[in-house]
C-alpha positions as CSV (number, residue, x, y, z in Angstrom):
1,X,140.1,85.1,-49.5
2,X,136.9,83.5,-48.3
3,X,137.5,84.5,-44.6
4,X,139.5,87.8,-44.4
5,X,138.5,91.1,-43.6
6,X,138.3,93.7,-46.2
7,X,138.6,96.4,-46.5
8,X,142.0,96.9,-44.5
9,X,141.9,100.0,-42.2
10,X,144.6,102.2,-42.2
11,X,147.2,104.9,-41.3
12,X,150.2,106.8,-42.9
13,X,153.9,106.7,-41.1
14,X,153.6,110.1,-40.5
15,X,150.2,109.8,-38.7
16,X,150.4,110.5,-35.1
17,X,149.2,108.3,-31.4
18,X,146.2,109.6,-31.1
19,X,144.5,108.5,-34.4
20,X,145.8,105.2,-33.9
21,X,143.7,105.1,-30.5
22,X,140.8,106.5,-31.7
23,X,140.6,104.1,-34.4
24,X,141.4,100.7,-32.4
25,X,138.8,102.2,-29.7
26,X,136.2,103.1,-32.0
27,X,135.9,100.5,-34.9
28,X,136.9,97.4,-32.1
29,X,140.3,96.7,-34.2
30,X,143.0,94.6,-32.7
31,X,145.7,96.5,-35.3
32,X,146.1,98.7,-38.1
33,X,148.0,98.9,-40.9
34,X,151.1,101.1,-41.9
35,X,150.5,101.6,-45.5
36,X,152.7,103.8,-47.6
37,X,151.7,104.7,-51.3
38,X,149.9,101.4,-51.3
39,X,153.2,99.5,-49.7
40,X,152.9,98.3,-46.5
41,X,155.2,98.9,-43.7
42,X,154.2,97.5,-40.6
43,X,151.0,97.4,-38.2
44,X,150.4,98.9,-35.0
45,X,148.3,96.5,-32.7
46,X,147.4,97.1,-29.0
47,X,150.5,94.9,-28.3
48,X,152.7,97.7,-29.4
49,X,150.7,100.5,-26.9
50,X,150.5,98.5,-23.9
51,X,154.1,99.7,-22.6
52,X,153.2,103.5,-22.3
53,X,154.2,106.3,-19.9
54,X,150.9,108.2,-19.6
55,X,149.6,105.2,-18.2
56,X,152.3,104.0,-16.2
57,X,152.7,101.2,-17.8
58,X,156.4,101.9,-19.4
59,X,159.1,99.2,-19.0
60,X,160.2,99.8,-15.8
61,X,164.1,102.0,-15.4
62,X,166.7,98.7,-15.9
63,X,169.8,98.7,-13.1
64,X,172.6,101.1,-13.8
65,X,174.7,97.9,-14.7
66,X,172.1,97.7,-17.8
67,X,172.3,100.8,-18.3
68,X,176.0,100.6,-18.3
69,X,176.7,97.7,-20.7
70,X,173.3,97.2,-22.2
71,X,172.7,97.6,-25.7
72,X,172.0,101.6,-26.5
73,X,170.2,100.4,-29.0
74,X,167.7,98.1,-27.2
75,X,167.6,100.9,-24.1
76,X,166.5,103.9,-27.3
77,X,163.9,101.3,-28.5
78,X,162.2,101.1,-25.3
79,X,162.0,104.4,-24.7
80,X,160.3,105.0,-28.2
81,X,157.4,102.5,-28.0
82,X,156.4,103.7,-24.4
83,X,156.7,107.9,-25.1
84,X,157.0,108.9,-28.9
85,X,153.6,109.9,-30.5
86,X,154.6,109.2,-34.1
87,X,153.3,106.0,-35.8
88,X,156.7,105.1,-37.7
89,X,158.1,104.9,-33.9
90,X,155.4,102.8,-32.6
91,X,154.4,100.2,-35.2
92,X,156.0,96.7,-35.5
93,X,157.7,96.7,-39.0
94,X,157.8,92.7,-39.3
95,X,154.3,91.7,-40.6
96,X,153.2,88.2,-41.7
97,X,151.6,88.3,-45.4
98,X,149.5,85.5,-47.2
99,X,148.4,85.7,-50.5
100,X,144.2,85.2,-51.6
101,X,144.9,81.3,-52.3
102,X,146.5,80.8,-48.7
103,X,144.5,78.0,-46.8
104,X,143.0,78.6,-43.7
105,X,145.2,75.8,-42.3
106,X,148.5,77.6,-43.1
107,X,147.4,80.9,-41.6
108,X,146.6,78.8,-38.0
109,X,149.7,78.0,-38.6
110,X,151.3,81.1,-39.1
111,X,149.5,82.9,-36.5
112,X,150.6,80.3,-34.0
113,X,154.6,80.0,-35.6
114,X,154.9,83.7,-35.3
115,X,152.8,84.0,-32.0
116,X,151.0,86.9,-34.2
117,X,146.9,87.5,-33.8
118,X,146.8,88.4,-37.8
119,X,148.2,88.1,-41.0
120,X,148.2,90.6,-43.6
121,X,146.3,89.4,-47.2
122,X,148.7,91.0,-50.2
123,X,148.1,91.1,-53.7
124,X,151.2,92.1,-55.1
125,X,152.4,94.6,-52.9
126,X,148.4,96.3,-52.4
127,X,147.4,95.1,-49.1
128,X,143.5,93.6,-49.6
129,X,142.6,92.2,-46.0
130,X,143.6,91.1,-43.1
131,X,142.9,87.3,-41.6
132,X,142.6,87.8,-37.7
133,X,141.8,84.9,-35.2
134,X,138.3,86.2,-34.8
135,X,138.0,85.6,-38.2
136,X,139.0,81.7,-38.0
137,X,136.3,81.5,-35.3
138,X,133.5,82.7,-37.1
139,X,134.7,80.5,-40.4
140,X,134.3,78.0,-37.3
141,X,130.7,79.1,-36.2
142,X,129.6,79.0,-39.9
143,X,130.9,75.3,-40.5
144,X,129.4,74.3,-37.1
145,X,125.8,75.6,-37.9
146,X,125.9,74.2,-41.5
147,X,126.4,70.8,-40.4
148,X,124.0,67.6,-40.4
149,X,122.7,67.0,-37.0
150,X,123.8,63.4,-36.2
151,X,121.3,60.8,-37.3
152,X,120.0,57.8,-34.3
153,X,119.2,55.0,-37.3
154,X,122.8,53.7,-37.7
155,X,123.2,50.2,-36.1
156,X,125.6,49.2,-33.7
157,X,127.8,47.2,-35.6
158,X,128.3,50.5,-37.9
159,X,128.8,52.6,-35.2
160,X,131.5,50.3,-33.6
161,X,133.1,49.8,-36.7
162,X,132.8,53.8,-37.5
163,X,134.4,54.5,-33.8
164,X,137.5,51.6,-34.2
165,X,138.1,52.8,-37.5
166,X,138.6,56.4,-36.5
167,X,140.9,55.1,-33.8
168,X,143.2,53.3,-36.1
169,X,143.5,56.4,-38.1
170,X,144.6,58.1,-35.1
171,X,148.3,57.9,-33.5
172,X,147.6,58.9,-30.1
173,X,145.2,55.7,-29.3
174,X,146.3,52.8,-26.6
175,X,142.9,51.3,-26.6
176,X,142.6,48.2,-28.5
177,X,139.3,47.5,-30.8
178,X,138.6,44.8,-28.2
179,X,137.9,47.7,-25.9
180,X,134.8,49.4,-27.5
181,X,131.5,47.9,-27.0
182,X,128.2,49.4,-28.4
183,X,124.8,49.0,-27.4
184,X,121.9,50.8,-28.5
185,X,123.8,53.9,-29.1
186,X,125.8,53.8,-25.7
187,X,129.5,53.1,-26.4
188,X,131.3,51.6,-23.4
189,X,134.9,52.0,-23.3
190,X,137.4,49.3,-21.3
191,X,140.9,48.6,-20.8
192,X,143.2,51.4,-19.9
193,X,145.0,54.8,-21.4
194,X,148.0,56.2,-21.1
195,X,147.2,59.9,-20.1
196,X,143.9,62.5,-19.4
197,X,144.3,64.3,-23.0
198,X,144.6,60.5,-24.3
199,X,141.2,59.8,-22.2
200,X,139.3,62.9,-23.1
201,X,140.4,63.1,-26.7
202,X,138.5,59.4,-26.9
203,X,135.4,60.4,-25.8
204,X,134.9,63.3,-28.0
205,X,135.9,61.2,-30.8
206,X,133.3,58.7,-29.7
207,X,130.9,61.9,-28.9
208,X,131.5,63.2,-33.1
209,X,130.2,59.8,-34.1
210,X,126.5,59.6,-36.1
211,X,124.2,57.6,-33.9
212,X,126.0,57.7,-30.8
213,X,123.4,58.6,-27.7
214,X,126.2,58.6,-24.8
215,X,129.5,57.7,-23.9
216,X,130.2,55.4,-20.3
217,X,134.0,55.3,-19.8
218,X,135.0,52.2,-17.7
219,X,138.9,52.5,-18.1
220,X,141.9,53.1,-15.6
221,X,145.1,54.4,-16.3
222,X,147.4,52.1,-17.9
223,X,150.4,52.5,-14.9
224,X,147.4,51.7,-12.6
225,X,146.4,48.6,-14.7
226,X,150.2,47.4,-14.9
227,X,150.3,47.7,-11.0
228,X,147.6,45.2,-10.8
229,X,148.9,42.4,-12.9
């Protein structure tokens, strides 16, 4: 509720290709609705108009032995999304819905699970927004420009102790508490890691920590450090 977009825009199943266009062209949408007497139906969204014939961009003729033993169905299907002009043809009739009291974690969720770029907001069955990625992002900008700029006054020991802390509540750490050395806001990291996302997710943990002026990363990779021994 406190990030969707609303109102939801909208089109009938009987509306036709061309308003769907102009309206995804001129408002800057990623997808409409289908809506029905208030019930939803589906969406259309630019993924369900890329495959089209006037552009030459139809899924190309399949071999004769497809055509031959394919699924009828399947070969009718294509041949609706890239030439029919009629919305109920077009749109994608397997929505995702959320309710107002969804968390924003569940629909990152969702939109990933379902490899979807929105999720339709329902009350009842009367669609009341729509949550897009765009709209996580800016949820995103807001939090990022609300928050306290990171204060210099902590000491080191609280920095340190902040830092290992954060470590231990982490379960992709191989650096040891022995390994993290602050002075005057400069954290030093030693010993060794077991991959790059492993290094790099360190230092911006280090980076997110009040008081902390820079970051000097002295370690090796740990297959490079058991070669040595």
């Amino acid at each position: 509720m406190d990030v969707m977009t609303s109102p939801v825009v909208a089109v009938g199943p009987d509306s036709a290709l061309d308003e769907v266009c102009d309206l995804l062209v001129t408002r800057e949408l990623s997808a409409v609705a289908v809506i029905d007497r208030g019930v939803l139906l589906g969406s259309v969204s630019e993924e369900d108009l890329i495959h089209r014939a006037e552009i030459g961009t139809a899924a190309p003729r399949r071999p004769w032995w497809v055509r031959l033993f394919g699924s009828n169905t399947a070969l009718a299907a294509d041949y609706l999304k890239s030439h029919s002009l009629h919305v109920t043809d077009l749109m994608t009739r397997q929505v995702v819905t959320v309710s107002l009291s969804t968390p924003i974690d569940e629909i990152a969720a969702l939109l990933e699970i379902y490899r979807t770029r929105l999720v339709f907001v329902v009350k009842g069955e009367r669609v009341v927004g729509i949550v897009a990625g765009a709209d996580l992002v800016r949820a995103l900008f807001s939090v990022r420009k609300s928050l306290p700029r990171p204060v210099s006054f902590h000491d080191v020991a609280s920095i340190r102790q902040e830092i290992v802390v954060a470590l231990r509540s982490e379960a992709w750490p191989s650096i040891g508490e022995a390994d993290v050395i602050v002075t005057n806001g400069v954290v030093a990291f030693w010993g060794g890691y077991l991959s790059e996302q492993e290094r790099k997710a360190s230092l911006v943990l280090a980076e997110n920590t009040a008081g902390v002026r820079s970051v000097d990363d002295h370690r090796v990779p740990l297959d490079i450090a058991y070669a040595m021994v």
